[in-house]
C-alpha positions in Angstrom: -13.3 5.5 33.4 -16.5 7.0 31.4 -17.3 11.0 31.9 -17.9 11.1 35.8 -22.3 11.2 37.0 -22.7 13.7 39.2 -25.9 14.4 41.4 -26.6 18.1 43.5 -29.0 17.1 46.1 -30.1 20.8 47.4 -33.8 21.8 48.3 -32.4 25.8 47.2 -32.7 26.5 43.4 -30.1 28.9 43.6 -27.5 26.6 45.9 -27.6 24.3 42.6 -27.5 26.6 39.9 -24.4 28.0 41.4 -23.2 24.4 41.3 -23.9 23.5 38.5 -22.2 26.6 37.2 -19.0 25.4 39.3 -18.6 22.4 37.8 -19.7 22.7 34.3 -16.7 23.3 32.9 -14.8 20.4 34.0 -16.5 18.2 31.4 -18.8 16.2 34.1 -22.5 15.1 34.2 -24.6 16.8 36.3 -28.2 16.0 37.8 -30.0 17.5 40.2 -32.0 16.6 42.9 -34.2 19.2 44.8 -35.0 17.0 48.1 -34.5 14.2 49.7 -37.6 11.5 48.3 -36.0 13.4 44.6 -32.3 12.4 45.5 -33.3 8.7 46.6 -35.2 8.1 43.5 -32.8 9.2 41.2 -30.1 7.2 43.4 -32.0 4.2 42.9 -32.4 4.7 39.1 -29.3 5.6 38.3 -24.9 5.2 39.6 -23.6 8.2 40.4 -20.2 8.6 40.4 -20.1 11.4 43.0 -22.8 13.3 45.0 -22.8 17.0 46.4 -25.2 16.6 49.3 -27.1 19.1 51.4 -28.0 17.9 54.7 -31.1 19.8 56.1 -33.4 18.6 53.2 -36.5 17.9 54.6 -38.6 14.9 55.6 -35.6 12.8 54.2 -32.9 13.8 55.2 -29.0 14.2 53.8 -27.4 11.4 56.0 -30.6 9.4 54.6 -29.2 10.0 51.2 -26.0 9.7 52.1 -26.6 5.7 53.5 -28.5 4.9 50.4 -25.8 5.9 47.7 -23.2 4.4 49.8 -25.7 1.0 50.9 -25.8 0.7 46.1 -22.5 1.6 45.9 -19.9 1.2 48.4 -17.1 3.8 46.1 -19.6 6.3 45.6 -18.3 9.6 46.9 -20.6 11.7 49.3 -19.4 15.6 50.3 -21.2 17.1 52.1 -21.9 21.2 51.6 -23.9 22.4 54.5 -24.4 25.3 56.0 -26.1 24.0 59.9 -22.7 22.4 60.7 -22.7 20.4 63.9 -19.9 17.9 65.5 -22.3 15.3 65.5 -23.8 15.6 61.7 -20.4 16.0 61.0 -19.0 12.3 63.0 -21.7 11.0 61.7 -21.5 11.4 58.2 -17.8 10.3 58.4 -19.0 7.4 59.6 -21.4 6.5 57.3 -19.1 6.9 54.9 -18.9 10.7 53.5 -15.5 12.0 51.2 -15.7 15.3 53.1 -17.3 18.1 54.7 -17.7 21.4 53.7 -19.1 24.8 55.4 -21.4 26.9 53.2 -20.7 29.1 51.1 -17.5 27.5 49.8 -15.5 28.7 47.3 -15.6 27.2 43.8 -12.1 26.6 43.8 -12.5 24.4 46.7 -15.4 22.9 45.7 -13.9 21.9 42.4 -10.5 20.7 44.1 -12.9 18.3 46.3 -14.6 17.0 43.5 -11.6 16.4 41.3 -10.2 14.4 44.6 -12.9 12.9 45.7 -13.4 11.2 42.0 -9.5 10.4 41.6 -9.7 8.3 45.2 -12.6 6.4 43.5 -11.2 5.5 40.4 -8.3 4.0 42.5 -10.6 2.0 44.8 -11.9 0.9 41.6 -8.4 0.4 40.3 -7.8 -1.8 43.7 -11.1 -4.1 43.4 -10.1 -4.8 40.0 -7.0 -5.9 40.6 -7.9 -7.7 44.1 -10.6 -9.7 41.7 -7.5 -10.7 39.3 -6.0 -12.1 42.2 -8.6 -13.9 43.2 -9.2 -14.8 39.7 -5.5 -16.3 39.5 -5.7 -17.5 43.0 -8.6 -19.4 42.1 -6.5 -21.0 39.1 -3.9 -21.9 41.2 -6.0 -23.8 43.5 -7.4 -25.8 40.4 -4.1 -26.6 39.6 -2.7 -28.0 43.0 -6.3 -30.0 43.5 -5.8 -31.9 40.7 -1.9 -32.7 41.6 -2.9 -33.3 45.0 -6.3 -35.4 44.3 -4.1 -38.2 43.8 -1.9 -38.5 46.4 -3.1 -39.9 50.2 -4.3 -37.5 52.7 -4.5 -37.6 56.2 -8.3 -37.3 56.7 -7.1 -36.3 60.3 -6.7 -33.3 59.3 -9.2 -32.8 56.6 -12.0 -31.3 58.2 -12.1 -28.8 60.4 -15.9 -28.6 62.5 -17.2 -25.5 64.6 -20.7 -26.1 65.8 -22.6 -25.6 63.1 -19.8 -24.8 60.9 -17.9 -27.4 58.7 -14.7 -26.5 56.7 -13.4 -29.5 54.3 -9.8 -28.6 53.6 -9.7 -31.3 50.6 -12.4 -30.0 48.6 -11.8 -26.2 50.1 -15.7 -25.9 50.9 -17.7 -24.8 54.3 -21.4 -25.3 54.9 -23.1 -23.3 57.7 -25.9 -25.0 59.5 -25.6 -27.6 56.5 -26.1 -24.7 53.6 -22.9 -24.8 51.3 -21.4 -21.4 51.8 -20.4 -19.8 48.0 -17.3 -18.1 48.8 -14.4 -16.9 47.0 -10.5 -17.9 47.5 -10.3 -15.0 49.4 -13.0 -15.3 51.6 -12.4 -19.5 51.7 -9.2 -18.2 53.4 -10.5 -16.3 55.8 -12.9 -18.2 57.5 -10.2 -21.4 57.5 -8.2 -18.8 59.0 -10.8 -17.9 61.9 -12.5 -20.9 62.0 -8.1 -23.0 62.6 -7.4 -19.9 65.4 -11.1 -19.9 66.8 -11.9 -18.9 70.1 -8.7 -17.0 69.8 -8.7 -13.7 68.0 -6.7 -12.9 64.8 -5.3 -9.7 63.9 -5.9 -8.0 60.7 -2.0 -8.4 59.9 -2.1 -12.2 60.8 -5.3 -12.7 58.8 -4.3 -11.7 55.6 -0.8 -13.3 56.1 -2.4 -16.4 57.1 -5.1 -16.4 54.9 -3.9 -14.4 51.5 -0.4 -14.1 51.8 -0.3 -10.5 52.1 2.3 -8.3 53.9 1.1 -4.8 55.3 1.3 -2.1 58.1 -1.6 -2.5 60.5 -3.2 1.0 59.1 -3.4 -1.3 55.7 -3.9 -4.6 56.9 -7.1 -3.7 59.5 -8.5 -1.6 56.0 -8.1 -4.5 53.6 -9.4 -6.8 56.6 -12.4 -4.9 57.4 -13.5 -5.1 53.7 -13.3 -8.9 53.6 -15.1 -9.6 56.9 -17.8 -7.5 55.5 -18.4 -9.2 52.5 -18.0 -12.4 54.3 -20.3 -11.6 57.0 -23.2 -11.1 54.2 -22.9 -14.5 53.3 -22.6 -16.4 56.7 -24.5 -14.0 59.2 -28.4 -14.0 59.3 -27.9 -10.2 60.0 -24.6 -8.7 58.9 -25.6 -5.0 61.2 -25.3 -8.0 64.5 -22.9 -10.2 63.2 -23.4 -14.0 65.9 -20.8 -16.0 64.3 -17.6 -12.9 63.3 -17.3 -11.8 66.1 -14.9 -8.0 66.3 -12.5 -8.1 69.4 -11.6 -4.1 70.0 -7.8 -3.9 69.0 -7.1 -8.0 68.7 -8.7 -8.5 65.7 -11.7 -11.1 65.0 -12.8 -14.7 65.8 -15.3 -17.4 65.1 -17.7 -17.9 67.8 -18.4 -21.8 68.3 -21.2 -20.9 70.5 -23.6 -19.2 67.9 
């Protein structure tokens, strides 16, 4: 990993020059950002590794911030360092994705432990994107392989198709179209929707998805993490709107299904 990018959004001069002094010895580099219009345009210029992000900045606000660096860049790392702490800033900027959440003033010690922690989870989410691309990589090689064994043996065209609605699914050629757009999806994502599209109107759990679809074994705490990531990038490519997904539908502790009726 290159020298981490850093970026203090604060609206006080002297809240950033004492971060800046806190972290300037761990061999980082920092920007600053002294409000929220400053932080966004800087966000959209530039990947930041890790942002310290005040909350109360103005007309634009920190959570605003926060959804922006995490809408480019889905590792980035957001802590917050506030000092108007409320339950529901706090919820919400969990949700929307924040590293942490820290009280004003903290101490520099803390502040650089957070940091330090905050970048060592993203290089491993890294680590784990690069390696799931690998497998999809050799997955994908794989699946040359057994098409051009199995391309000349007989089929049972029975079984070849699979057809929801709008949604088609050739098993041969392992392709879908949606509405009669070819879909461009990857093994993994392929899997998936066979998986939900073969169990449809039933609901699938995270575990039996990625069994079913991927071959991977893990505890539901895993399994519903690494599911949620791929039904999020598959939902951009088959949903109109991905925020009101018609066609994935979320079933509250069963898992997921494809809904014919879209």
């Amino acid at each position: 990993m290159s020298i981490p990018r850093i970026l203090i959004v604060d609206d006080e001069p002297g809240v950033r020059l004492v971060l800046e002094h806190t972290l300037q010895s761990e061999g980082y580099e920092l920007e600053t950002a002294v409000d929220g219009e400053d932080a966004l345009q800087k966000i959209a210029a530039t990947t930041y590794d890790l942002l310290l992000l005040d909350l109360h900045l103005g007309n634009i606000d920190g959570l605003q911030v926060l959804e922006a660096a995490r809408h480019k860049d889905e590792t980035a790392v957001v802590i917050i360092l506030t000092g108007y702490a409320s339950m529901d800033s706090a919820v919400e900027a969990l949700r929307l994705g924040a590293f942490d959440y820290l009280f004003k003033p903290a101490m520099p010690d803390v502040i650089r432990q957070r940091v330090q922690a905050g970048l060592e989870e993203r290089t491993q989410e890294l680590e784990r994107e690069q390696i799931l691309g690998q497998i999809d990589a050799l997955r994908h090689a794989l699946n040359v392989v057994d098409t051009k064994r199995t391309a000349i043996s007989h089929k049972n065209t029975d079984d070849r198709f699979i057809k929801k609605e709008k949604l088609i699914i050739d098993r041969h050629h392992r392709t879908a179209t949606l509405d009669t757009h070819l879909l461009e999806l990857t093994t993994a994502e392929y899997g998936i929707l066979l998986k939900l599209a073969e169990s449809s109107p039933i609901p699938v759990s995270a575990q039996q998805l990625l069994s079913g679809a991927l071959g991977y074994d893990s505890h539901t705490a895993e399994a519903r993490e690494k599911a949620k990531w791929y039904i999020h990038h598959l939902r951009r490519k088959v949903e109109p709107d991905p925020k009101q997904p018609k066609f994935i539908k979320t079933v509250r502790n069963k898992g997921y299904f494809w809904n014919d009726s879209a």
